[in-house]
C-alpha positions as CSV (number, residue, x, y, z in Angstrom):
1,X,-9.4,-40.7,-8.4
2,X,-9.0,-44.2,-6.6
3,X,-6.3,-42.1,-4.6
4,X,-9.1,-40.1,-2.7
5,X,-10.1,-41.2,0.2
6,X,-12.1,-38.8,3.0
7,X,-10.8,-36.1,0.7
8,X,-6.7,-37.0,1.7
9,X,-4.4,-37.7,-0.8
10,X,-1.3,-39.9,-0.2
11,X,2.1,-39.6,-1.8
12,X,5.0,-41.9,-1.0
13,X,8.6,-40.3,-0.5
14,X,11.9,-42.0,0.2
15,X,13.0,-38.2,1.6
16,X,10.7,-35.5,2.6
17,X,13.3,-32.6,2.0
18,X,13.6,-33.9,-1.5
19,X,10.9,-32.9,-4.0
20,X,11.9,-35.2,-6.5
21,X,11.2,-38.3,-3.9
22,X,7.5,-37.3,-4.1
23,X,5.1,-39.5,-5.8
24,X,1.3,-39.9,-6.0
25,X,-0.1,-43.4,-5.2
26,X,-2.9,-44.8,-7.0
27,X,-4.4,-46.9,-4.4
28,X,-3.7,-45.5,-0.7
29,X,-4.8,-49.0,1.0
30,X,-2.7,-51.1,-0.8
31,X,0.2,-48.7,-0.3
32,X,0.1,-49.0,3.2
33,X,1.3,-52.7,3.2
34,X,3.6,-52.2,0.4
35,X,5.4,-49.0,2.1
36,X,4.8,-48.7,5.8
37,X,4.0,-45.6,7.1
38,X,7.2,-44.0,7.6
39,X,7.2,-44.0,3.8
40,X,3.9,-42.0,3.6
41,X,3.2,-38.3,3.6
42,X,-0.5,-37.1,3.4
43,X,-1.6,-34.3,1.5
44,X,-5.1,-33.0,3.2
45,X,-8.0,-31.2,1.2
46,X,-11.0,-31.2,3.6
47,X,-11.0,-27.2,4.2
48,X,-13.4,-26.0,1.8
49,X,-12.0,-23.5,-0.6
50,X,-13.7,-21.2,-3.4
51,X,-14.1,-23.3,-6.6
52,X,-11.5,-21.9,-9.3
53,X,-13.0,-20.6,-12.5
54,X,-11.8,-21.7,-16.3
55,X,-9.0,-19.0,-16.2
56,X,-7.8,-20.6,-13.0
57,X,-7.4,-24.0,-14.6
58,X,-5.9,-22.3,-17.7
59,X,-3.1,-20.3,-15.2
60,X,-2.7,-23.9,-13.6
61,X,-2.2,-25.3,-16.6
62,X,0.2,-22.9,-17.9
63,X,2.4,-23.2,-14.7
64,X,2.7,-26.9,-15.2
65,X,4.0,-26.5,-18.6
66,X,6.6,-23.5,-17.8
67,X,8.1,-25.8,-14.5
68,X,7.7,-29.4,-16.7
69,X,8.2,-28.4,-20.5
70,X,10.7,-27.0,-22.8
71,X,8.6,-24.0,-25.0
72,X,9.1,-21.8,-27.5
73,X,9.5,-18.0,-26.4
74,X,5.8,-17.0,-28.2
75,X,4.3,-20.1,-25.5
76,X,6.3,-18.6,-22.9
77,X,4.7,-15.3,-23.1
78,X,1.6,-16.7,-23.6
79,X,1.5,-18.7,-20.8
80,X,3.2,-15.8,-18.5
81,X,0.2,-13.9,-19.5
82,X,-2.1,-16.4,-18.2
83,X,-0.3,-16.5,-14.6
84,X,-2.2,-13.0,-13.9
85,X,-5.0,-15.2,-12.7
86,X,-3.1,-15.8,-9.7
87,X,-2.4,-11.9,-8.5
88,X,-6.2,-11.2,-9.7
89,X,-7.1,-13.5,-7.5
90,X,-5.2,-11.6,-4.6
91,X,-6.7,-8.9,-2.4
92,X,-3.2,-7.0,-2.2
93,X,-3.0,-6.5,-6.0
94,X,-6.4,-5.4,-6.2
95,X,-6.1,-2.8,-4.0
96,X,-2.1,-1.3,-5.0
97,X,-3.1,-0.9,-8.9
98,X,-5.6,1.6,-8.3
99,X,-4.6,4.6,-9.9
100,X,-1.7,3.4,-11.1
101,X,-0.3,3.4,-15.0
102,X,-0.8,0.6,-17.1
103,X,2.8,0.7,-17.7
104,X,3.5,0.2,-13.6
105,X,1.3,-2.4,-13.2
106,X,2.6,-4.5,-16.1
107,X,6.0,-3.6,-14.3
108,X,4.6,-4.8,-11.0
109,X,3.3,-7.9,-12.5
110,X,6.5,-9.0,-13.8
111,X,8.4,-8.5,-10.9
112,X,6.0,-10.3,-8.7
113,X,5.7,-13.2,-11.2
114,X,9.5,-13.6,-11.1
115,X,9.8,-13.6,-7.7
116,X,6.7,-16.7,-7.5
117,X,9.2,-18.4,-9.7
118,X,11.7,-17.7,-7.5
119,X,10.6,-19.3,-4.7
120,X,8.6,-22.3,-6.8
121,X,12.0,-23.3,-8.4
122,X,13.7,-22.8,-4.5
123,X,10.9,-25.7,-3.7
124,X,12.0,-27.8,-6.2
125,X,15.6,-27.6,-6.5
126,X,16.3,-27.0,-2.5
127,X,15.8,-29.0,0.4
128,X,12.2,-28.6,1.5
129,X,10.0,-29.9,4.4
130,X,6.8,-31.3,3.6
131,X,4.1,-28.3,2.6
132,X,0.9,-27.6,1.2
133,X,2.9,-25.5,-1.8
134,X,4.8,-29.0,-2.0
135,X,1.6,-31.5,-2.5
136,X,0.3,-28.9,-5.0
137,X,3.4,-28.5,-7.0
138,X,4.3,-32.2,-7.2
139,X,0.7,-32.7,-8.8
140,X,1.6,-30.1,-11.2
141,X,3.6,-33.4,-12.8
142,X,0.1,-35.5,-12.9
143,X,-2.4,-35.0,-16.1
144,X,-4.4,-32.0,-14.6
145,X,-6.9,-32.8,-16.4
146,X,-8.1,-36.0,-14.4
147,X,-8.5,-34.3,-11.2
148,X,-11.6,-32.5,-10.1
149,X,-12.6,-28.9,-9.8
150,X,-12.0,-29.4,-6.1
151,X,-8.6,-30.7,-6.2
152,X,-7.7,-28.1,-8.8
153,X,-9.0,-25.1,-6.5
154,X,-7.1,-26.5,-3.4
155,X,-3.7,-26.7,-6.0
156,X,-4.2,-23.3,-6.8
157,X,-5.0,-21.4,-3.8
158,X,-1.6,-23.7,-1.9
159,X,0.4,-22.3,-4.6
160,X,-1.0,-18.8,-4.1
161,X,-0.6,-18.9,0.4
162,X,2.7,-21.0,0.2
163,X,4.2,-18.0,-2.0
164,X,2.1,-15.9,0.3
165,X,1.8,-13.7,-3.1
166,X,0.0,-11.2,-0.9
167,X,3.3,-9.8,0.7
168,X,4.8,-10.7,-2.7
169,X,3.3,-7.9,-4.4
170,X,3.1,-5.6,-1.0
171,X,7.0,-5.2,-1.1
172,X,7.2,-4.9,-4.6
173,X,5.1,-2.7,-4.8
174,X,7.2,-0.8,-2.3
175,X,10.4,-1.3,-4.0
176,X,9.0,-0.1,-7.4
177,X,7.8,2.9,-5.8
178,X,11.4,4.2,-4.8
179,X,12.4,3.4,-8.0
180,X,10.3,5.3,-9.9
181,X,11.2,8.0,-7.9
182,X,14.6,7.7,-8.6
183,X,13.8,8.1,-12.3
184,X,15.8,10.4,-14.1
185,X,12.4,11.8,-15.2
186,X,11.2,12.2,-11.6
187,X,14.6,13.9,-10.2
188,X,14.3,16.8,-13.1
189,X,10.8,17.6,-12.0
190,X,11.4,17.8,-8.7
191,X,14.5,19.9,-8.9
192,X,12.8,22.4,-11.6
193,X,12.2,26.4,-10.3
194,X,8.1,25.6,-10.7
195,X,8.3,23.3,-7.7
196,X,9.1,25.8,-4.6
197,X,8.9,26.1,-1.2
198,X,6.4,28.5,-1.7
199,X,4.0,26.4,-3.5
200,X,3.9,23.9,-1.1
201,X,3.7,26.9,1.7
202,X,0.5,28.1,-0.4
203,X,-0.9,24.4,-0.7
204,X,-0.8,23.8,3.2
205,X,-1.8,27.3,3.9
206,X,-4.9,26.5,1.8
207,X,-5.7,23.3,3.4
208,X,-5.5,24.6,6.5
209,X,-7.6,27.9,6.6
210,X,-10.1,25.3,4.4
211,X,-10.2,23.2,7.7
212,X,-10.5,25.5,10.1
213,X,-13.5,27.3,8.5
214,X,-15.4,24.7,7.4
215,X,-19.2,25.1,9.1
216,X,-19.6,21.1,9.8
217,X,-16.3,21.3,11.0
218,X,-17.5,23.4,14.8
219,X,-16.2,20.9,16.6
220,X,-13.3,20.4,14.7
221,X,-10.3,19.0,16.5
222,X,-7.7,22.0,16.2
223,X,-5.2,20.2,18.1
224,X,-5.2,17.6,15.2
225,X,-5.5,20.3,12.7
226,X,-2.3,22.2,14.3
227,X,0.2,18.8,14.5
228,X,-0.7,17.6,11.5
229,X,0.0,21.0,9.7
230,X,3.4,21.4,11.5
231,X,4.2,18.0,10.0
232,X,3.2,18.6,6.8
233,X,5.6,21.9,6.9
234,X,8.8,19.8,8.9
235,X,8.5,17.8,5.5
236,X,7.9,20.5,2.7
237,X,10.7,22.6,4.0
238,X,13.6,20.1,6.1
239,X,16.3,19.2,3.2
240,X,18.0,16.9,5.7
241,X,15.3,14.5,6.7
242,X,16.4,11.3,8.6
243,X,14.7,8.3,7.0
244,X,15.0,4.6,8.7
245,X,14.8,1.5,6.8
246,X,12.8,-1.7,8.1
247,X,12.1,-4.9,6.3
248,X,12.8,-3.3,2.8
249,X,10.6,-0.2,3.6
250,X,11.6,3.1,3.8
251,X,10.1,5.6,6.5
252,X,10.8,9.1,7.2
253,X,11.4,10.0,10.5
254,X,10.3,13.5,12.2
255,X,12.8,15.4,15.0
256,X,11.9,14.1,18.2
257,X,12.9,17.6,19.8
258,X,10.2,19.2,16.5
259,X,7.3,16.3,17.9
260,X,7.6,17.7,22.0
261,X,7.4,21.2,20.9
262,X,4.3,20.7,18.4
263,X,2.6,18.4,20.7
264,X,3.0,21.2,23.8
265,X,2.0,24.1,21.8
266,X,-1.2,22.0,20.2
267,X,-2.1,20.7,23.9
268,X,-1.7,24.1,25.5
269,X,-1.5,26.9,23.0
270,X,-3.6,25.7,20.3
271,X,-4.6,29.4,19.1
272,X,-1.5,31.1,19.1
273,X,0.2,28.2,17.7
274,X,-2.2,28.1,15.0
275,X,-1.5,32.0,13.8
276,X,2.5,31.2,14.4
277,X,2.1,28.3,12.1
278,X,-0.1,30.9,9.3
279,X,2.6,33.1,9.7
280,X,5.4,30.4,8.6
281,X,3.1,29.3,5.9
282,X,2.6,33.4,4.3
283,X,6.7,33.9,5.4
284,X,9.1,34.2,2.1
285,X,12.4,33.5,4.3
286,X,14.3,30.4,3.4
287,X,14.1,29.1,7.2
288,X,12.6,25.9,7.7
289,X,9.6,25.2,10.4
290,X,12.1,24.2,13.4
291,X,14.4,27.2,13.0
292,X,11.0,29.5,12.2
293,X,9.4,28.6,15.7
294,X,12.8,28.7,17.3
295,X,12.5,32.3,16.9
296,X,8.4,32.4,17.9
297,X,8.6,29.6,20.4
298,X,10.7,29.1,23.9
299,X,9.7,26.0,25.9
300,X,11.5,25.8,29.1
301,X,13.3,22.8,29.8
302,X,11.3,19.6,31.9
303,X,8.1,21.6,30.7
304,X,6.4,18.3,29.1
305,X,7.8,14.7,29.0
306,X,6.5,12.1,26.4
307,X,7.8,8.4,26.3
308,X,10.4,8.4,23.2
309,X,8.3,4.9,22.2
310,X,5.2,7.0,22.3
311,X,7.6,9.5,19.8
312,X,7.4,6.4,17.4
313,X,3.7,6.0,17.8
314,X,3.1,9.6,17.1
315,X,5.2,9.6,13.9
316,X,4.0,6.1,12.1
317,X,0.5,7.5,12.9
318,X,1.5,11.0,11.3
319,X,2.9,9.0,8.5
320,X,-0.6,6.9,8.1
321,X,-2.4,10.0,7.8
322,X,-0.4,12.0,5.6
323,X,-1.5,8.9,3.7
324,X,-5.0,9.1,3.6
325,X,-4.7,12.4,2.3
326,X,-2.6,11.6,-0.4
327,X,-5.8,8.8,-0.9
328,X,-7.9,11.1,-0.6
329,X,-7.0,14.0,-3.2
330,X,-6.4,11.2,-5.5
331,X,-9.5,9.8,-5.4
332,X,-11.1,13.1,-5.5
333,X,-9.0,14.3,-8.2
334,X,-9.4,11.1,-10.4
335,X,-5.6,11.6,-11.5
336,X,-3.2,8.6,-12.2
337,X,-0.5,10.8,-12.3
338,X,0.8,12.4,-9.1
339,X,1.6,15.7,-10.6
340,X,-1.8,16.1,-12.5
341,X,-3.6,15.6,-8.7
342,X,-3.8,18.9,-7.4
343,X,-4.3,21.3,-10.9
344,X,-7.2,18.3,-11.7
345,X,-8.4,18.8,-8.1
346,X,-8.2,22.8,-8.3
347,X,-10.6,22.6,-11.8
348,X,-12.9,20.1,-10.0
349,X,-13.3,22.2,-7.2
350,X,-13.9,25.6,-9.2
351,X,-16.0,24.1,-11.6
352,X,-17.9,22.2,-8.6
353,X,-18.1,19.2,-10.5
354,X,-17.5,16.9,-7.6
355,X,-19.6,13.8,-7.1
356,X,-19.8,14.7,-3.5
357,X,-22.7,12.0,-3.2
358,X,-20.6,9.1,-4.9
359,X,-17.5,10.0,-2.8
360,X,-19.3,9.9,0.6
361,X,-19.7,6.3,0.0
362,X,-15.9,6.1,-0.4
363,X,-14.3,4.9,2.8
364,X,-11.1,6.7,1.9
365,X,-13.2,9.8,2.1
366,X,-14.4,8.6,5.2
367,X,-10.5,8.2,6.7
368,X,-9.7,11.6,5.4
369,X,-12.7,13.2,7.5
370,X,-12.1,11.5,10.5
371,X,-8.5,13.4,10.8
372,X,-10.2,16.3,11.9
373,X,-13.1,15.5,14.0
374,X,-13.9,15.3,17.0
375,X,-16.6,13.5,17.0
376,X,-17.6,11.8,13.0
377,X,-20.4,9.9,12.0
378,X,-21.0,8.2,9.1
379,X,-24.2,9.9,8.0
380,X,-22.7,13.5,8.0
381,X,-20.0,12.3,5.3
382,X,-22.0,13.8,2.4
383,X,-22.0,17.3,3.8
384,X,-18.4,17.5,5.4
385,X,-17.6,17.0,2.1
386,X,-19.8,19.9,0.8
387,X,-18.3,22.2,3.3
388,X,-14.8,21.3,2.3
389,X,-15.0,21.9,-1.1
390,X,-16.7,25.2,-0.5
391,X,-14.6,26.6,1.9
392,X,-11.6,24.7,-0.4
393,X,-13.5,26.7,-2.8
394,X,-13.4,30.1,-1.1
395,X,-9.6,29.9,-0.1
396,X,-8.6,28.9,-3.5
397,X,-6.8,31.5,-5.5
398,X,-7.5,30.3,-9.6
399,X,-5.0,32.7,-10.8
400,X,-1.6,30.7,-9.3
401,X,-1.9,26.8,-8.9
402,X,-0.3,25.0,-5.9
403,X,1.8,22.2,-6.1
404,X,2.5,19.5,-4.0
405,X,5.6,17.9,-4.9
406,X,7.9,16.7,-1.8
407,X,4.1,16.3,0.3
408,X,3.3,13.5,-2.6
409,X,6.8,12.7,-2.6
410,X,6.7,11.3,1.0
411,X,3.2,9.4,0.3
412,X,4.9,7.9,-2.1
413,X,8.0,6.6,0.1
414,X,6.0,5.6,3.0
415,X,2.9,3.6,1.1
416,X,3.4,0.3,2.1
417,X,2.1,-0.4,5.8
């Protein structure tokens, strides 16, 4: 195009809010007589970006004619379909549609699509300073198909950033979550006899006598393996759970008074507060972990003081790694379905048909280790795995399956970071 120049483009506007205003000039030198440069606005393409492929000129193309051009209802869904180019092309969308249903991540598409419409049309319609997401939508009116490969790339990746369709699809993702939660089919299974207290009892009860006799595991870290556990049972067995809500995202929040006592007995009294917390776990009362060590436990007033910010710290990191594990069994698992994880996992595990090899390569396996150790290198991955399945193995009971339900539950909630 004549308009090039030093790879700039040049677009006159009588108001810079005002997309309509925007127009691309032919011939930049004469248009600096003719408007002054008041009248001039400058769309810059020097930064070198990854060359878009055919189906990103197609989804380009397709975008034009849904913002430009009347279409029939079979072109609309054609060309929506097309527009998945643009959350392929996103490292957010990549990574939340793993192990998800087809079904959700249609959903997901959908919603985040809308919502790139949403704020396209706001660009249009609304008053608007000048943008990258501007220049590339205004040349969404010019025949695409005189502009380069270049120019095309740089038009789609400023429509991408502008709708920043990386946080686009991290809080919908979020929100879709909660939702299905809410699902009428998701509140009967939850509220169904089969998923009890004592199931989720037997599950952490497993997972921790697994931990603490795994052979690799000699140096294990019992003071992470103790807090972590008393977490995990504050959630499986508190009905009133506090939850805060930030920026769309739901959190669940442990007792601060719960967090000094753990962190105390784990510091200070890491054995006995290990066999108080086994003792919970085999218990068949109704009482839930803060009125079970109340009885066990008496900590004298003053006796250890944590900053309440350092509270927070400790509880967004438990929340982290209650997510890795919920990673971690799903990966191992190789379930889609949240309440097929643990019986697929239980099979895998008795069978021994883990690829303990391929999964050592897995950084989420890596994350899930690291929990636990002292000290972890890379290299021992393979065989910290081999010991937690066989000890998994030997403190598995075949006959009676755990569940996992409200555990699963809260990786679900708390996903998003």
């Amino acid at each position: 195009m004549k308009n090039i120049n030093k790879n700039l483009l040049f677009f006159r506007t009588d108001e810079k809010k005002s997309f309509n205003s925007y127009q691309l000039i032919e011939n930049s030198s004469r248009s600096k007589t003719q408007f002054g440069s008041e009248g001039i606005v400058i769309y810059d393409i020097r930064k070198k970006v990854k060359e878009i492929d055919k189906k990103g000129k197609i989804a380009l193309q397709s975008l034009q004619i849904l913002i430009n051009k009347k279409v029939s209802k079979q072109e609309e869904k054609i060309a929506y379909r097309n527009l998945d180019t643009f959350l392929v092309a996103t490292p957010a969308f990549r990574k939340y549609i793993r192990g998800m249903r087809a079904t959700e991540v249609e959903s997901l598409k959908r919603t985040v699509i809308n919502s790139m419409f949403e704020k396209i049309y706001d660009n249009i319609t609304k008053n608007r300073g000048v943008s990258n997401l501007r220049f590339a939508l205004v040349l969404l009116k010019e025949e695409l198909n005189e502009f380069d490969n270049t120019l095309l790339s740089h038009i789609f990746y400023d429509i991408q950033n502008g709708i920043n369709i990386n946080r686009e699809v991290e809080k919908r993702f979020v929100t879709q979550i909660k939702e299905s939660i809410n699902q009428k089919e998701l509140v009967i299974e939850i509220d169904t006899p089969k998923y009890s207290l004592d199931d989720e009892k037997k599950f952490i009860n497993l997972l921790l006598n697994t931990l603490l006799s795994m052979h690799s595991y000699t140096n294990c870290d019992r003071e992470k393996i103790a807090i972590l556990v008393s977490y995990m049972c504050y959630i499986a067995s508190t009905e009133d759970i506090k939850t805060t809500k930030k920026e769309g995202i739901t959190k669940i929040q442990i007792a601060h008074s719960f967090m000094i006592l753990v962190e105390y007995q784990a510091k200070y009294n890491c054995s006995h507060f290990i066999s108080v917390l086994k003792k919970f776990l085999k218990d068949r009362d109704r009482d839930n972990i803060e009125e079970f060590l109340a009885k066990k436990i008496c900590l004298e007033k003053n006796t250890l003081t944590i900053k309440e910010g350092t509270l927070r710290q400790k509880n967004l990191k438990f929340l982290n790694n209650l997510l890795i594990m919920g990673h971690f069994f799903r990966l191992i698992s190789g379930e889609k379905n949240i309440e097929s994880v643990l019986s697929s996992l239980q099979k895998k595990v008795l069978d021994k048909s883990m690829d303990t090899k391929g999964y050592s390569q897995e950084i989420i396996s890596s994350k899930f280790l690291k929990l636990f150790a002292k000290e972890y290198r890379k290299k021992d991955c393979k065989q910290r795995l081999e010991d937690f399945f066989k000890s998994f193995r030997v403190h598995l009971t075949p006959q009676k399956k755990p569940q996992q339900r409200s555990i699963y539950h809260t990786v679900a909630v708390t996903s998003p970071q």
